[in-house]
Backbone as CSV, one residue per row, in Angstrom:
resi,resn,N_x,N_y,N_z,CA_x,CA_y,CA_z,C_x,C_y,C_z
1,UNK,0.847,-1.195,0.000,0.000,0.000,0.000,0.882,1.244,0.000
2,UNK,0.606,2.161,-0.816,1.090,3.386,-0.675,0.105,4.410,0.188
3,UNK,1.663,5.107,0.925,0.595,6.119,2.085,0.939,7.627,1.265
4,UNK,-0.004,8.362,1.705,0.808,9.520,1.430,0.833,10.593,2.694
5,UNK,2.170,11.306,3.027,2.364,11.745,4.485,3.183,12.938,4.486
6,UNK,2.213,14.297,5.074,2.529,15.423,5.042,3.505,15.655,6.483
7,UNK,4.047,16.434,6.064,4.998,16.730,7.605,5.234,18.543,7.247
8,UNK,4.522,19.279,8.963,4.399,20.505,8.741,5.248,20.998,10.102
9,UNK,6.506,21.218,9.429,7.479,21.929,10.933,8.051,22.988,10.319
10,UNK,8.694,24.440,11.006,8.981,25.381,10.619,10.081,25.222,10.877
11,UNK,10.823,24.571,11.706,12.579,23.880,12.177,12.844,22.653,11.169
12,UNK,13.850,23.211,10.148,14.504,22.719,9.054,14.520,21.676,9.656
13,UNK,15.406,21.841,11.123,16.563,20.287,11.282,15.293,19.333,11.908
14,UNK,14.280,19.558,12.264,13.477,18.988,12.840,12.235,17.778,11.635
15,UNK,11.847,19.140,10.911,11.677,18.780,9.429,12.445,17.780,9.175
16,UNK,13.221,17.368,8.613,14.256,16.340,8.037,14.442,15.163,8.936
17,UNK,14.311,15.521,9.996,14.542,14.335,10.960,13.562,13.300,10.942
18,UNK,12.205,14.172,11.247,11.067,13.193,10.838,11.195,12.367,9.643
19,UNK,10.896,13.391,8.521,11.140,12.743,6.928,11.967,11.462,7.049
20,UNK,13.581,12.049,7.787,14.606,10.532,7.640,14.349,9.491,8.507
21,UNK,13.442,9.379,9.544,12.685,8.705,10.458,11.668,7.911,9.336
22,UNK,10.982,9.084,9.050,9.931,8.152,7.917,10.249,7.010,7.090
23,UNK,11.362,7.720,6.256,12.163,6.576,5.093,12.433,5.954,5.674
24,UNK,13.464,6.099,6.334,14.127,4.493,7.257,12.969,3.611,7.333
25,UNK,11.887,4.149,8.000,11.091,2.962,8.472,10.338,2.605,6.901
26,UNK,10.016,3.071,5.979,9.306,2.625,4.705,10.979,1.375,4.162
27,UNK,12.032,2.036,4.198,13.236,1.081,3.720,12.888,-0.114,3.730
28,UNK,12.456,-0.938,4.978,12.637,-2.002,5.157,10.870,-2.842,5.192
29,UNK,10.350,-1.833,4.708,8.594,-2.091,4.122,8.006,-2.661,3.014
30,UNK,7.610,-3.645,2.878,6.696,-3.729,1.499,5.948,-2.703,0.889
31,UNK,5.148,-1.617,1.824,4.609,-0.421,1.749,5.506,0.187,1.171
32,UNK,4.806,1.672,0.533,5.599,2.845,0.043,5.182,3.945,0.748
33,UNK,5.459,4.756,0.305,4.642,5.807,0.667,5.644,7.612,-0.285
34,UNK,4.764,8.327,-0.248,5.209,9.936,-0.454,5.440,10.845,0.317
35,UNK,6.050,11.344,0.537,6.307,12.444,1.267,6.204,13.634,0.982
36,UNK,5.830,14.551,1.464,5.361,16.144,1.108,5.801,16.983,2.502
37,UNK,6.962,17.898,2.496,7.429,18.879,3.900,6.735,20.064,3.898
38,UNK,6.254,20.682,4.237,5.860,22.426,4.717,6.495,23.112,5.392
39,UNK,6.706,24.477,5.489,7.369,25.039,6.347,6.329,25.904,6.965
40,UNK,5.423,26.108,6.955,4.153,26.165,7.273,3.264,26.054,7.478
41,UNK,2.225,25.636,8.442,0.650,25.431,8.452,-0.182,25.967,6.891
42,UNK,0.203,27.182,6.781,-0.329,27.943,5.996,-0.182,27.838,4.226
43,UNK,0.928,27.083,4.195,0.754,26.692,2.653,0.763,24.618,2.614
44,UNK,0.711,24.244,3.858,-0.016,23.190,4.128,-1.871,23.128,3.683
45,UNK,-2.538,24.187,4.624,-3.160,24.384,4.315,-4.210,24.800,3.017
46,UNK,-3.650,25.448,2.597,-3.897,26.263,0.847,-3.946,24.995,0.164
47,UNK,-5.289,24.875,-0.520,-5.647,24.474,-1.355,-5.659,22.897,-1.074
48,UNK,-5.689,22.387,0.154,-5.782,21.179,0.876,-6.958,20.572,0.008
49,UNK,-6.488,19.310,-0.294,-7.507,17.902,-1.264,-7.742,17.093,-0.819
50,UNK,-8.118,17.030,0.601,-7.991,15.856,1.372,-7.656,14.429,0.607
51,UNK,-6.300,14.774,0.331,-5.945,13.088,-0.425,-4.234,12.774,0.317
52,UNK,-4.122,13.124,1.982,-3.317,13.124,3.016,-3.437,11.897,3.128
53,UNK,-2.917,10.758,4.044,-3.269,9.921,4.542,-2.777,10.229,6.348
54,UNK,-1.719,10.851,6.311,-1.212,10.959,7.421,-0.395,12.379,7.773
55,UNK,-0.833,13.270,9.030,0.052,14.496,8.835,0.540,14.608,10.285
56,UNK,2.185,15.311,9.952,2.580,15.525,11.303,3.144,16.996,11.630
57,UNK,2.084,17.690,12.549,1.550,19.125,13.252,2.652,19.346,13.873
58,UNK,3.928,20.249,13.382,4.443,20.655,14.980,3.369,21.433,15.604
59,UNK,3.489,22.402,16.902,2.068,22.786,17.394,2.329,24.162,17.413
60,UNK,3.832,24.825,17.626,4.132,25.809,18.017,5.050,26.332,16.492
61,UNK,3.874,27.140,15.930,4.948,27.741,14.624,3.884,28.742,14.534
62,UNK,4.674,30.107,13.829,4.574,31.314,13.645,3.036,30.955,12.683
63,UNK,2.561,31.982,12.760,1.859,32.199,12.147,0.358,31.331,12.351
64,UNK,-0.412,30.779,11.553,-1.401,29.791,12.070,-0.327,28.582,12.462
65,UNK,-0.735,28.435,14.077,-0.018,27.288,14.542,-0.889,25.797,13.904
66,UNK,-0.172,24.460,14.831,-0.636,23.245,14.315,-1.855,22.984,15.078
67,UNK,-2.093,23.323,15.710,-3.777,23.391,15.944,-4.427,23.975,15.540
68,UNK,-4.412,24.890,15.322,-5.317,25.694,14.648,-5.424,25.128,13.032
69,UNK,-4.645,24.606,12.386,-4.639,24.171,11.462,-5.136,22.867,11.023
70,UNK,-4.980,21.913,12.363,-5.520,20.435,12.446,-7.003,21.068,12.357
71,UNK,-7.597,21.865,12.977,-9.237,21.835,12.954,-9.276,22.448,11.725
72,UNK,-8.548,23.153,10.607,-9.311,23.813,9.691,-9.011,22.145,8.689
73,UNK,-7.828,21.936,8.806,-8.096,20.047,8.083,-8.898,19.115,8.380
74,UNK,-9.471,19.258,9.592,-10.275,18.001,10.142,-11.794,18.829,9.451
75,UNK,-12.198,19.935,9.257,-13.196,20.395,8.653,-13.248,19.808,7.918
76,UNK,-12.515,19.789,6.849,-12.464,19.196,5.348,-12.135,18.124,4.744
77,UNK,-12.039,17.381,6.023,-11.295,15.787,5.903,-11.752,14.733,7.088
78,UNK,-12.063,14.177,7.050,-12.707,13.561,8.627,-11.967,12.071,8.188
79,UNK,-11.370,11.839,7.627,-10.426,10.480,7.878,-9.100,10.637,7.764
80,UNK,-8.353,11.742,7.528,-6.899,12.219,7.425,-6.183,11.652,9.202
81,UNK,-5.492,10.872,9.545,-4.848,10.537,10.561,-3.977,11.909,10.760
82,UNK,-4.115,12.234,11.887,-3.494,13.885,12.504,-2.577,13.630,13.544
83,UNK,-1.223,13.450,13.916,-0.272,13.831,14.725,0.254,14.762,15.066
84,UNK,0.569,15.016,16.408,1.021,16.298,16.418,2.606,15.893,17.279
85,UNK,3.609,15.799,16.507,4.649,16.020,17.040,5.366,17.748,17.382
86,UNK,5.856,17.527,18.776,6.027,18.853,19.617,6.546,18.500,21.192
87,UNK,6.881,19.832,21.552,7.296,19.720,23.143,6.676,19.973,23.885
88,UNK,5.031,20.374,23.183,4.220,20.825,24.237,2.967,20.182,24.299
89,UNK,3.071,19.192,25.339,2.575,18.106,25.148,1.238,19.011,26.624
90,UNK,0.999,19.900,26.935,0.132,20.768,27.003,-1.206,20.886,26.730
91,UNK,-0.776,20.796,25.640,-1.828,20.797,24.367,-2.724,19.191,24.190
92,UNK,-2.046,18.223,24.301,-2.803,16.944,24.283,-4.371,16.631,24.458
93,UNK,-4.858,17.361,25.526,-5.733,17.357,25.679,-6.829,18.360,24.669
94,UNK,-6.327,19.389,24.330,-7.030,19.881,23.240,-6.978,19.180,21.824
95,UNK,-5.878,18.570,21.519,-5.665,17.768,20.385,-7.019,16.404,19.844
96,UNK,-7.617,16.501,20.912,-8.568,15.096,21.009,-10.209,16.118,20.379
97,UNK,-9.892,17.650,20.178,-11.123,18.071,20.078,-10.957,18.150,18.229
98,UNK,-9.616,17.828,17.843,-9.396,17.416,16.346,-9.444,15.724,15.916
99,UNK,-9.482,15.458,17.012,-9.722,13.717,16.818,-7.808,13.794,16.494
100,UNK,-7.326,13.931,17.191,-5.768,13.996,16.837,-5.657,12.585,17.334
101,UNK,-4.838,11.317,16.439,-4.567,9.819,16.312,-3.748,9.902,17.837
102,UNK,-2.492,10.820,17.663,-1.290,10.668,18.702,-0.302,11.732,18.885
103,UNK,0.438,11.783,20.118,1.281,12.516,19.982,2.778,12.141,20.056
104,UNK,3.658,12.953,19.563,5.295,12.679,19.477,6.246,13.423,20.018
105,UNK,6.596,13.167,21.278,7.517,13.878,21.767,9.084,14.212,21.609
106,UNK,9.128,15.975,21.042,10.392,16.080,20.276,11.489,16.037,22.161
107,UNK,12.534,15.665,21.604,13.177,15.118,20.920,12.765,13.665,20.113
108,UNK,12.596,13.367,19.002,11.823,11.971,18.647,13.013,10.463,18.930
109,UNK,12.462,9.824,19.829,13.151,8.827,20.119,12.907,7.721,19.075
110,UNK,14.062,6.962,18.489,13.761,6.468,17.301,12.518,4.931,17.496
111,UNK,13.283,4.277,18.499,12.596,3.112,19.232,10.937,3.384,19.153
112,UNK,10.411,4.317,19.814,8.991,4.772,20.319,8.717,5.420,19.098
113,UNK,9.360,6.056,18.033,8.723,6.276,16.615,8.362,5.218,16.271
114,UNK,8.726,4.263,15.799,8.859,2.613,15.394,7.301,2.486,15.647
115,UNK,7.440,2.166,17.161,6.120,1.608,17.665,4.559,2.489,17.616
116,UNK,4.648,3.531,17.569,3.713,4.959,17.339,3.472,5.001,15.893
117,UNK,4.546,4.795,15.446,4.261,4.666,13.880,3.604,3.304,13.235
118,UNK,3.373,2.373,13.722,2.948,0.877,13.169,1.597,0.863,13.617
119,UNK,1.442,1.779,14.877,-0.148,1.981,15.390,-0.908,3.080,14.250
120,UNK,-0.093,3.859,13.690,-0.514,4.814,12.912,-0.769,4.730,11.259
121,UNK,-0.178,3.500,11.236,-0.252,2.587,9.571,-1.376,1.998,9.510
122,UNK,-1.548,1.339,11.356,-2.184,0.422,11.132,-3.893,0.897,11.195
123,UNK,-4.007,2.358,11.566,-5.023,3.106,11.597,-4.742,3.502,10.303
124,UNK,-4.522,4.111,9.365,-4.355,4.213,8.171,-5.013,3.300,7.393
125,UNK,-4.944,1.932,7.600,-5.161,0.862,6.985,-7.258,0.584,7.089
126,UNK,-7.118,0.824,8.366,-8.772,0.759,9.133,-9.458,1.676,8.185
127,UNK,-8.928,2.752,8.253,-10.099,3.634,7.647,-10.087,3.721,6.199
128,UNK,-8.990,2.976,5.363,-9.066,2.648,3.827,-9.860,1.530,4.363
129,UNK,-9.930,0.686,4.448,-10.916,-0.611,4.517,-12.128,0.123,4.287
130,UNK,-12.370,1.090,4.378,-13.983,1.595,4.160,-14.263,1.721,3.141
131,UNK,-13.067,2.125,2.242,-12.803,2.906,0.347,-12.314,1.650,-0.335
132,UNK,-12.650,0.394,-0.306,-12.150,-0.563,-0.704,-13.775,-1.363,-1.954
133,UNK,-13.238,-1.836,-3.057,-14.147,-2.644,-4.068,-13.800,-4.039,-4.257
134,UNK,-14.743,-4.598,-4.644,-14.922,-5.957,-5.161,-14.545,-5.837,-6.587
135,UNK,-13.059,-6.520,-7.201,-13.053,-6.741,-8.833,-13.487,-7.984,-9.134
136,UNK,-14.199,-8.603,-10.365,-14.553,-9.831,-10.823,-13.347,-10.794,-11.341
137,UNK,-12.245,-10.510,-11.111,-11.049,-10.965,-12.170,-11.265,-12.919,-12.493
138,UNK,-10.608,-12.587,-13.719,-10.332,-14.368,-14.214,-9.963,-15.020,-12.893
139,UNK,-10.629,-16.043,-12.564,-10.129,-16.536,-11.874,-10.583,-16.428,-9.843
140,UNK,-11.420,-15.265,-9.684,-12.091,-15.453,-8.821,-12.291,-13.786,-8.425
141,UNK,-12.124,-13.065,-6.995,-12.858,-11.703,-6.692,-11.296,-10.967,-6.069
142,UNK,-10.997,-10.021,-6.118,-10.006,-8.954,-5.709,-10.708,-8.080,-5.074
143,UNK,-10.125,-7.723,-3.847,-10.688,-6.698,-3.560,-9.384,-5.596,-3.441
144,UNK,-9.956,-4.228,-3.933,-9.045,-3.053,-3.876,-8.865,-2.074,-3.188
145,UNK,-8.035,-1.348,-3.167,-8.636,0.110,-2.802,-8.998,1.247,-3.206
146,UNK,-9.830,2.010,-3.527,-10.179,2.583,-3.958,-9.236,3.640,-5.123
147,UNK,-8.646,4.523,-3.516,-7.264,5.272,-3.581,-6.753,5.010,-4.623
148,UNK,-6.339,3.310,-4.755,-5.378,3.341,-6.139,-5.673,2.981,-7.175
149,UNK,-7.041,2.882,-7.304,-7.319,3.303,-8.798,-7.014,4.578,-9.545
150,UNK,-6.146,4.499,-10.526,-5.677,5.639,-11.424,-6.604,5.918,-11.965
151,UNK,-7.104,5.307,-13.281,-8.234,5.264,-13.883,-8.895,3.946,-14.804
152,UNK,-9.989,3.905,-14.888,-10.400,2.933,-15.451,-10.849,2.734,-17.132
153,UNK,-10.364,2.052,-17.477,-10.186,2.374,-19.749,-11.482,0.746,-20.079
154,UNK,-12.237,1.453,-21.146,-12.778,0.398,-21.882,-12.500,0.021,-22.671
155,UNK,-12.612,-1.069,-23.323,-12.702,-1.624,-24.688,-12.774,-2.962,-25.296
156,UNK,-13.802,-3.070,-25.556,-14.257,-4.471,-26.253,-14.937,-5.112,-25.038
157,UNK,-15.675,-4.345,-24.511,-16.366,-4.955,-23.412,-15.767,-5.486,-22.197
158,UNK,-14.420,-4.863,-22.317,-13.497,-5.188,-21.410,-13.238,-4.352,-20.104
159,UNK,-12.867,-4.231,-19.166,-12.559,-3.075,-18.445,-11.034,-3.299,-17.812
160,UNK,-10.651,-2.504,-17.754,-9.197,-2.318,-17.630,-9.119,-1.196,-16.378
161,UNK,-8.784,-1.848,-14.947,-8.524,-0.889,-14.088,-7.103,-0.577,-13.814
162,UNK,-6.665,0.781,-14.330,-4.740,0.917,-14.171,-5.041,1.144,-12.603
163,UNK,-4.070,0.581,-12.208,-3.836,0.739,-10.758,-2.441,1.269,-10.755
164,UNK,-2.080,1.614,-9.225,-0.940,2.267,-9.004,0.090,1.878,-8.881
165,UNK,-0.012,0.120,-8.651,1.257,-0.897,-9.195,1.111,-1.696,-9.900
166,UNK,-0.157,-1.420,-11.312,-0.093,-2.709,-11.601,-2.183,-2.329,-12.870
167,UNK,-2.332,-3.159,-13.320,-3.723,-3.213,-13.554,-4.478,-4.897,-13.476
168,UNK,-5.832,-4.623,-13.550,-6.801,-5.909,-13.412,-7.616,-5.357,-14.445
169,UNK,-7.807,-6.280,-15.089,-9.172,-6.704,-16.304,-9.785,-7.655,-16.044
170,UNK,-11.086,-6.865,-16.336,-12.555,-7.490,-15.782,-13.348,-7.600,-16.942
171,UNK,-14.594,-8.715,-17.334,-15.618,-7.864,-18.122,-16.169,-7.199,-17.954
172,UNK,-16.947,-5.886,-18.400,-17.932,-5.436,-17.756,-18.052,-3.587,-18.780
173,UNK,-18.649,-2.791,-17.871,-18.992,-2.185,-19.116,-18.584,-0.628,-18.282
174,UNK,-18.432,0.308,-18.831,-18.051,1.337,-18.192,-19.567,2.047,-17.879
175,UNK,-20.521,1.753,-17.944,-21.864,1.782,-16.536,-21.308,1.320,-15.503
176,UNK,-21.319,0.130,-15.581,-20.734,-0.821,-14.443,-19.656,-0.133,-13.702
177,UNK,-18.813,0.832,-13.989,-17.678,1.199,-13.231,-17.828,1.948,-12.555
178,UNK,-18.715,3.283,-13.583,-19.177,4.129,-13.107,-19.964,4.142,-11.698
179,UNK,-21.063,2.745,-11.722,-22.054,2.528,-10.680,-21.148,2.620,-9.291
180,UNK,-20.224,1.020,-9.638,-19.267,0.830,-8.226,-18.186,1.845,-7.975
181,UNK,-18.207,2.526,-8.491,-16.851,3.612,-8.197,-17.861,5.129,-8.122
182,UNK,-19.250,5.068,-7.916,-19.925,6.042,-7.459,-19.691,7.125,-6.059
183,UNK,-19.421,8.139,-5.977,-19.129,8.983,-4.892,-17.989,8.844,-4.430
184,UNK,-16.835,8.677,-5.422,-15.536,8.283,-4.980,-14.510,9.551,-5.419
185,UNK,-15.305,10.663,-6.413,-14.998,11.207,-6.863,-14.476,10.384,-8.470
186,UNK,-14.916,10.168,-9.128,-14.368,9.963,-10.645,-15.075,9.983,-11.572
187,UNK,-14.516,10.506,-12.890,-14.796,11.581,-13.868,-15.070,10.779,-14.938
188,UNK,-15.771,10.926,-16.510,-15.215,10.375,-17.291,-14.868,11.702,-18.314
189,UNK,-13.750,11.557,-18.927,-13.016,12.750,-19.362,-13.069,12.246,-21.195
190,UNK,-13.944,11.222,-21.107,-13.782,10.957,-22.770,-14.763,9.299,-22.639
191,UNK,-15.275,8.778,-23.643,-16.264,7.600,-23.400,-15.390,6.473,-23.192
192,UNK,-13.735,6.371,-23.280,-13.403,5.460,-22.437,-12.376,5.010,-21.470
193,UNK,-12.456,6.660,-20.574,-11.906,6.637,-19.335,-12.642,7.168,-18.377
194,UNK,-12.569,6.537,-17.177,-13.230,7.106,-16.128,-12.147,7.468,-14.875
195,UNK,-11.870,8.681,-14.586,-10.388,8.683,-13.993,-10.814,9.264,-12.629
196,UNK,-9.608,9.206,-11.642,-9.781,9.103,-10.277,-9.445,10.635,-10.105
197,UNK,-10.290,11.403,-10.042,-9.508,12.843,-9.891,-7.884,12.960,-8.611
198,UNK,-7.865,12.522,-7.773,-6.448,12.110,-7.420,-5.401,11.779,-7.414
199,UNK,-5.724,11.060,-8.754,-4.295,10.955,-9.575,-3.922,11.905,-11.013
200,UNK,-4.675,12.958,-10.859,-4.808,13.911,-12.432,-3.510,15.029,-11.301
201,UNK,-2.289,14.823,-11.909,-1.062,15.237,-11.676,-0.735,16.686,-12.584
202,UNK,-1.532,17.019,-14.095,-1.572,17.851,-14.648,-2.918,18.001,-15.935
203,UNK,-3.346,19.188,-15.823,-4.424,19.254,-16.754,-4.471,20.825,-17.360
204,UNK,-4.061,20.574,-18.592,-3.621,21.167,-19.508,-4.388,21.042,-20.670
205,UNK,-5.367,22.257,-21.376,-6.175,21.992,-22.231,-7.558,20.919,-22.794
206,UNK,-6.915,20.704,-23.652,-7.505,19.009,-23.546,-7.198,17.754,-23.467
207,UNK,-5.926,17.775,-22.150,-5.520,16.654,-21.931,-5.070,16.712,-20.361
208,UNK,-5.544,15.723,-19.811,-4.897,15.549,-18.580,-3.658,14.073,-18.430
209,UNK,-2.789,14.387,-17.164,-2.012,13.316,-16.796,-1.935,12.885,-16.132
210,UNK,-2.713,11.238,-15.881,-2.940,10.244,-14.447,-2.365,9.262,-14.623
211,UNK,-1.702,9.132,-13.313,-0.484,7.854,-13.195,0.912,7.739,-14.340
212,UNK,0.771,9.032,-14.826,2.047,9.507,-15.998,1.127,8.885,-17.109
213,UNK,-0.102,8.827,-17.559,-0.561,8.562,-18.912,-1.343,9.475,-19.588
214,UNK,-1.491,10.053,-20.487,-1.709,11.421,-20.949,-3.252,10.800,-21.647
215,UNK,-4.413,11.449,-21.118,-5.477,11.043,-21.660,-6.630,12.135,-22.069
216,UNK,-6.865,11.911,-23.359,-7.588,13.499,-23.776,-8.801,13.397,-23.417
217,UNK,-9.623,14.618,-23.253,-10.594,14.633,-22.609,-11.588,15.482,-24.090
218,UNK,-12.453,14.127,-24.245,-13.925,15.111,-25.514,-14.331,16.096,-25.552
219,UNK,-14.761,16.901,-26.038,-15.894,18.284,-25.989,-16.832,17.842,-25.567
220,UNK,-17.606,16.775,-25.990,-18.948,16.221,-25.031,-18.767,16.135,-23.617
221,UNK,-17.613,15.769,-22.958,-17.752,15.435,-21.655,-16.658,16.677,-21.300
222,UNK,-16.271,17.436,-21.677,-15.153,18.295,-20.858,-15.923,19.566,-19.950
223,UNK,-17.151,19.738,-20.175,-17.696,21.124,-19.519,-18.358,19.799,-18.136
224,UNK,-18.277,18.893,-17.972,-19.435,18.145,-16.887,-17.750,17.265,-16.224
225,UNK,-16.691,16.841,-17.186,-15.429,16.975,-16.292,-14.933,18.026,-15.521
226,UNK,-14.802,18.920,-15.958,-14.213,20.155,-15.508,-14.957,20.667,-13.918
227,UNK,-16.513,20.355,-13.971,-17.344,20.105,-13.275,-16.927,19.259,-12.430
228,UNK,-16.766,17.954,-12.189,-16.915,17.342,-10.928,-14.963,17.189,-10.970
229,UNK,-14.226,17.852,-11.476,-12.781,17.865,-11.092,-12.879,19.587,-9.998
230,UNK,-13.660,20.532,-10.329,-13.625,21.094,-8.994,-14.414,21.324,-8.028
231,UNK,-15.180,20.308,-8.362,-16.137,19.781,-7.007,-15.106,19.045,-6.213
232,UNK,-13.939,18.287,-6.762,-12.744,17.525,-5.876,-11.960,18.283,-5.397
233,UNK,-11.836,19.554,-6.056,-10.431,20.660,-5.424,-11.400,21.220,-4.098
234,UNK,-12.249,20.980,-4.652,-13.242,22.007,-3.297,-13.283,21.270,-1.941
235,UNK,-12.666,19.498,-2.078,-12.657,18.700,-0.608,-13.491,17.807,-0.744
236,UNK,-12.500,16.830,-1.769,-12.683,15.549,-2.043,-12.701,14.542,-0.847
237,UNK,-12.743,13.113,-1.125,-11.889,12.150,0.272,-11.067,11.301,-0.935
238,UNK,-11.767,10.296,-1.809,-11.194,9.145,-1.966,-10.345,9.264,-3.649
């Protein structure tokens, strides 16, 4: 599974520490995951897609601190896992009025990251179990996750789901995709793709780019794409 995991500290060396905390522990993972640093709450914030899986709040930084910022994310996201690593462990008790997962006490001890962190995957994992489908594949039923569907391509009565390591082909009909991949946020940008607005990395004219595959989008469907792609900027989930 790939995670994806914001880290918002205004202390460079602190910043980095986490991050190299992070990798280390993905190194020796079957998991992947992304990483994204801030030096701010505030351009953390901006233009937030709830498509986080995991973020870590210092609490005490200039400007909108990490609380104040966990509640304007938890507005717009109600399954984003929220940490607040910091020294002011003070605050803990207000942290629970953001549904905050846990806290991390700086200096970060590597041992007790380890273990804080496997509780925090493993909550990660719980609340994708909710965004998860049934595929029909040759051979018997898959189930997925939502998340990593890139996008889904027809043809010849075929369906073709690109995934994010990999694809599954099913029969079935792009109704059919449309139905089960209902309220997940996804588009169809042409009659035979139906794409995950989460993975549209660039959109440029009449073409967008998901999972690095460049897929043009019709005149019939581009004014009702364009449509539910910023109904997703506006605070998507899946």
């Amino acid at each position: 599974m790939k995670f994806d995991i914001a880290i918002i500290d205004d202390e460079p060396r602190e910043r980095e520490h986490l991050r190299y905390m992070v990798e280390k522990y993905f190194a020796g993972s079957r998991d992947t995951c992304e990483i994204k640093t801030y030096t701010s709450a505030e351009a953390f914030c901006e233009g937030y897609h709830a498509d986080t899986d995991i973020v870590f709040f210092d609490i005490d930084m200039p400007g909108m601190n990490g609380m104040e910022a966990a509640r304007f994310i938890r507005e717009r996201d109600n399954k984003v896992v929220i940490v607040f690593v910091t020294k002011m462990m003070q605050f803990a008790i207000e942290g629970y009025t953001v549904q905050a997962f846990d806290f991390i006490v700086k200096p970060i001890n590597e041992g007790s990251f380890v273990i804080k962190f496997d509780r925090i995957l493993n909550m990660v994992r719980k609340v994708s179990d909710e965004a998860m489908v049934t595929l029909n594949v040759v051979g018997g039923k898959k189930r997925v996750f939502v998340r990593e569907i890139v996008y889904v391509e027809v043809r010849n009565h075929y369906l073709t789901y690109h995934m994010s390591d990999g694809e599954y082909v099913v029969r079935g009909t792009m109704g059919e995709a449309e139905k089960l991949l209902s309220g997940y946020h996804f588009g169809r940008c042409n009659a035979c793709y139906l794409v995950n607005m989460k993975h549209i990395s660039d959109f440029r004219g009449d073409w967008i780019t998901a999972g690095g595959d460049k897929l043009k989008i019709s005149q019939s469907k581009k004014q009702e794409f364009l449509g539910e792609f910023a109904k997703y900027l506006g605070g998507g989930s899946c």
